[in-house]
C-alpha positions in Angstrom: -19.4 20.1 82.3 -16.4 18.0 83.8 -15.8 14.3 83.0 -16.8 12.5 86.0 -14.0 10.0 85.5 -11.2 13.0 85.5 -12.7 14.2 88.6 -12.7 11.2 90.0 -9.0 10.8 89.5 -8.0 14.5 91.2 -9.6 13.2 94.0 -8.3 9.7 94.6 -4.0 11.8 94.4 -1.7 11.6 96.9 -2.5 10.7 100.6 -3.4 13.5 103.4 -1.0 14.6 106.0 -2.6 12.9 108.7 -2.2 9.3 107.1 1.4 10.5 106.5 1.8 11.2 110.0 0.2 7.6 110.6 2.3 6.0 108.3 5.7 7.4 109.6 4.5 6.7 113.1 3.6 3.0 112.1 7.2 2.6 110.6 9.0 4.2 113.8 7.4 2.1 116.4 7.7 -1.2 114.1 11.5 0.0 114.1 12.2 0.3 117.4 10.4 -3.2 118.0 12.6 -4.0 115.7 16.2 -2.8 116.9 14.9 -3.8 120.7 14.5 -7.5 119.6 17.8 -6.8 117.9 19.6 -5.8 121.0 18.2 -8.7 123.1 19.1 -11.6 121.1 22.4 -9.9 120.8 22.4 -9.7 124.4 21.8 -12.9 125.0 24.5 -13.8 122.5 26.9 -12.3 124.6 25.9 -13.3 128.2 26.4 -17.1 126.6 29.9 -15.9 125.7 30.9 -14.6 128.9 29.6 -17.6 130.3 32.2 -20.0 128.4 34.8 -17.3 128.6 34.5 -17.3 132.6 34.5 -21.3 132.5 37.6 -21.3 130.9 39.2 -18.9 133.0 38.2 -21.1 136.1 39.6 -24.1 134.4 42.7 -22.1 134.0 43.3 -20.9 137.4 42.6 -24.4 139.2 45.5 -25.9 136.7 47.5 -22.7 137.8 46.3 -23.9 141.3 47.7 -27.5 141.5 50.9 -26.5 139.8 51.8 -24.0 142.5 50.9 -26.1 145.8 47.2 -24.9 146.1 48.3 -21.3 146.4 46.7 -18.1 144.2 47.3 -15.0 143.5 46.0 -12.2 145.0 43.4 -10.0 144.2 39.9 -8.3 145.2 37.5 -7.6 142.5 38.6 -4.3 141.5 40.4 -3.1 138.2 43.7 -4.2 139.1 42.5 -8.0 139.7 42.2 -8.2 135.9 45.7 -7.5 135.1 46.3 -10.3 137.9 44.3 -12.4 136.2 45.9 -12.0 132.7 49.4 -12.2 133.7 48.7 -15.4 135.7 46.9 -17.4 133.3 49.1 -15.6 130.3 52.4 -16.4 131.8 53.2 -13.0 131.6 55.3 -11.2 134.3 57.0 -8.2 132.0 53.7 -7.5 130.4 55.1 -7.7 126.9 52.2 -9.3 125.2 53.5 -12.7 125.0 54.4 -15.8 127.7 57.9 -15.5 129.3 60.6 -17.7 129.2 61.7 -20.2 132.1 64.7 -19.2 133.3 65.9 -22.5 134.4 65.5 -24.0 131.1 65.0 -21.7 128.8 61.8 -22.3 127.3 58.9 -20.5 126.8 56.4 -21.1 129.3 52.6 -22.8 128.8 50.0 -20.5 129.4 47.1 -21.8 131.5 44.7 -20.3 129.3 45.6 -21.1 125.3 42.5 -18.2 124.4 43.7 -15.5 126.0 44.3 -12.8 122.5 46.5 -9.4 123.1 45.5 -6.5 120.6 46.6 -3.4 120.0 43.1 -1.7 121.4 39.1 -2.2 121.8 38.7 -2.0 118.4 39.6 -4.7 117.3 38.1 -6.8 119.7 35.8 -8.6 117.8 38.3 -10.0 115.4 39.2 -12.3 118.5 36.6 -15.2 117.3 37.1 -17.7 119.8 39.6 -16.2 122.0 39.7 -13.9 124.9 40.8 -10.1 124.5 43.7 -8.9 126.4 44.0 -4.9 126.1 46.6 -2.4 127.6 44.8 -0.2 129.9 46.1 2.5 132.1 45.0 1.2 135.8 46.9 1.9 139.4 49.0 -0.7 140.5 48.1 -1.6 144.2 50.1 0.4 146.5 51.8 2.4 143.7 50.8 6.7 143.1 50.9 6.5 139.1 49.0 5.1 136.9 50.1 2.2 134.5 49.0 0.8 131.1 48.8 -2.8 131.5 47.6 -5.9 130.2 43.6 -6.3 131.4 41.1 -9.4 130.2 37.8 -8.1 128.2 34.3 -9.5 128.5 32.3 -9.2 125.7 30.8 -6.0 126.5 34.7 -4.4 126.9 34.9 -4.3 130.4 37.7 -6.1 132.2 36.8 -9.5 133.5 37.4 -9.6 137.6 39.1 -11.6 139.8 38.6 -11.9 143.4 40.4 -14.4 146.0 38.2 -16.3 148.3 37.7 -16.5 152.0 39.5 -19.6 152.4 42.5 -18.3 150.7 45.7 -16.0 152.4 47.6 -13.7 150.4 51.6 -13.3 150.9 50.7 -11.3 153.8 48.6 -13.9 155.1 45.4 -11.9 154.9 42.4 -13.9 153.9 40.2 -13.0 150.2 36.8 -11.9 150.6 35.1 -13.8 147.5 32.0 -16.0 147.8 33.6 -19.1 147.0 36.0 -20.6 149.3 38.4 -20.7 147.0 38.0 -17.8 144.2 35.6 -15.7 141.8 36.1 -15.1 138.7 33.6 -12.3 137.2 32.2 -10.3 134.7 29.7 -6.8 135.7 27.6 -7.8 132.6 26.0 -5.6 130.3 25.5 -2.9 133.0 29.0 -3.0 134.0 28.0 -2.4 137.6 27.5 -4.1 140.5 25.2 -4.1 143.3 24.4 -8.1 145.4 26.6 -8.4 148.6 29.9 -10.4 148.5 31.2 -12.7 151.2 32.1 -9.0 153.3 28.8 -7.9 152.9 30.3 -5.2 150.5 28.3 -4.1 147.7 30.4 -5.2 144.2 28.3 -7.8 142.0 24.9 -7.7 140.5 22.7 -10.4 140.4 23.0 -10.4 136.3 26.7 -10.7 136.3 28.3 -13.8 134.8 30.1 -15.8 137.7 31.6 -18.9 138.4 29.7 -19.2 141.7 26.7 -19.8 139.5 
């Protein structure tokens, strides 16, 4: 006759595959809870980045303002407005990386933003702690046929930071912005890196999640 004790240990082995199954479902859904929660706080992280960064650039572009007799540059939201923005604020014409030289007296010149950061590509974007990333980027000039790679601003989610005049302000041909402030937007397309609200033109470019300086 068996020993009741050893049969009692054959049967108490192992686990069936129907509470594996429940197990590894268990685990998968508390992961995914898991790497969700992740994402948002993350998320959140960076929508307070872009926040400061876009405060900082809109304290940079009024001193740029009063310096040059409440004039701006140009520029309307797209692609190109972000090299606009960077060489503005960076004090960088040639697009070498670094702020040019006054001619007149031979030193080099103050940028209006001290964080703006060029690197060498993405990559190494988040070694830029408390800076703003500047990346070359291959973009059209306006009014040019090729393609250039130049100097673009990067929100936190790598995707250039935009800059639009507003509908108070001419540009050197005297034709008026089409931002929502009077004076100028500056703005990122947030973590879905579109856009989709209605600007001053009624044109269909920001989304009501993007970080903005019209907030």
């Amino acid at each position: 006759m068996k020993s009741p004790v050893k049969s009692a240990v054959v049967r108490g082995k192992g686990f069936t595959l129907v509470e594996v199954f429940v197990v590894m479902a268990i685990l998968a859904i508390l992961a995914t809870m898991g790497w969700q929660a992740s994402g948002m706080i993350n998320n959140r992280q960076m929508n307070k980045t872009a926040e400061v960064q876009v405060g900082q650039l809109e304290v940079a572009m009024n001193a740029y303002r009063i310096d040059n007799g409440d004039e701006l540059p140009a520029g309307n939201g797209d692609t190109w407005s972000s090299h606009v923005l960077y060489k503005t604020l960076n004090c960088d014409e040639d697009g070498d990386g670094a702020p040019d030289t006054n001619p007149k007296t031979g030193e080099v010149r103050e940028p209006y933003c001290d964080g703006i950061t060029p690197i060498a590509n993405i990559k190494k974007q988040s070694e830029v702690i408390n800076g703003i990333p500047a990346i070359k980027m291959k973009i059209k000039p306006k009014g040019a046929t090729k393609v250039k790679k130049l100097f673009v601003l990067l929100d936190p989610w790598g995707t250039p930071y935009r800059y639009r005049m507003g509908y108070e302000m001419r540009d050197e041909k005297g034709k008026a912005g089409n931002g929502i402030n009077p004076d100028f937007d500056i703005f990122s397309l947030g973590v879905d890196t579109e856009g989709n609200g209605l600007t001053n033109t009624k044109k269909n470019e920001d989304n009501v999640s993007n970080i903005r300086s019209w907030r």
